[in-house]
N, C-alpha and C positions, 0 to 999 in steps of 0.2 A: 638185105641181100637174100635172094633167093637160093643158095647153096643150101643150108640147114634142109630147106623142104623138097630138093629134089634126091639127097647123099642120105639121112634119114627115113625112118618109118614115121607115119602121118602123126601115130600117138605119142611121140619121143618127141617131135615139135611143139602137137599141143602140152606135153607136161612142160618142157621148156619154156616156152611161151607164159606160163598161167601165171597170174599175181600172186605173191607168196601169200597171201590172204585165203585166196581161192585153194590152192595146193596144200596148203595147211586143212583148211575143213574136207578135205577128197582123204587126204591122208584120217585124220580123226573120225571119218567115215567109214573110215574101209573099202572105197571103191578104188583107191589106188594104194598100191604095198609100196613101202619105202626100198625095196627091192626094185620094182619098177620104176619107181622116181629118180633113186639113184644111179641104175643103167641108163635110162634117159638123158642123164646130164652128164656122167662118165664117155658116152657115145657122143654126143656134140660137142664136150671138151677136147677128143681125142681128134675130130674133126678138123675144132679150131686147129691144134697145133698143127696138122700135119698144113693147112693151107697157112699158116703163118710161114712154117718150111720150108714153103715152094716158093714163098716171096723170096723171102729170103737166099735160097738159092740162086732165084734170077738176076735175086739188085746184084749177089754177089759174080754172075756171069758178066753183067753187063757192068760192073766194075771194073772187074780184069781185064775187059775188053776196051773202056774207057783209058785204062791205065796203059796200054799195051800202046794205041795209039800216040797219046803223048810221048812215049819213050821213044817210040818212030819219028817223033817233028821235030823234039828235040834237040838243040844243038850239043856237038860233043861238047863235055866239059873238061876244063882246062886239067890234067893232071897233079897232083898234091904233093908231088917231087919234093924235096925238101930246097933242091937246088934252086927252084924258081923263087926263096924267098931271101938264096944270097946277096948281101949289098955289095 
């Protein structure tokens, strides 16, 4: 999915992205700080959640909505009177 690379900066994708092989010897390198590594994936975690959110928010729009309807076609249901189970 193309979110990460348009909601992200380019180098937070590729650290993202990199085989933990790869990011391991960058890191052992020194060409990337574990400061930078770990913003990297703290910012696309934070991503994930908020678009998990908004699903979430919609199933539960279009739940309500779903529910709403049925309750509209429904037939009334019989009352629980006590009376209606005298012999």
């Amino acid at each position: 999915m193309g979110i990460p690379r348009v909601a992200l900066e380019p180098d937070e994708v590729r650290i993202t992205e990199l085989p933990t092989e790869v990011l391991l010897n960058l890191l052992a390198s020194g060409k990337v700080t574990a400061t930078i590594v770990t913003k990297a994936f703290l910012r696309r975690a934070g991503l994930a959640q908020k678009l998990v959110f908004m699903n979430l928010q919609i199933l539960f729009l279009a739940l309500s909505y779903w529910a709403d309807q049925l309750c509209d076609r429904a037939p009334p249901r019989a009352s629980l009177d006590s009376r209606q189970f005298s012999g």
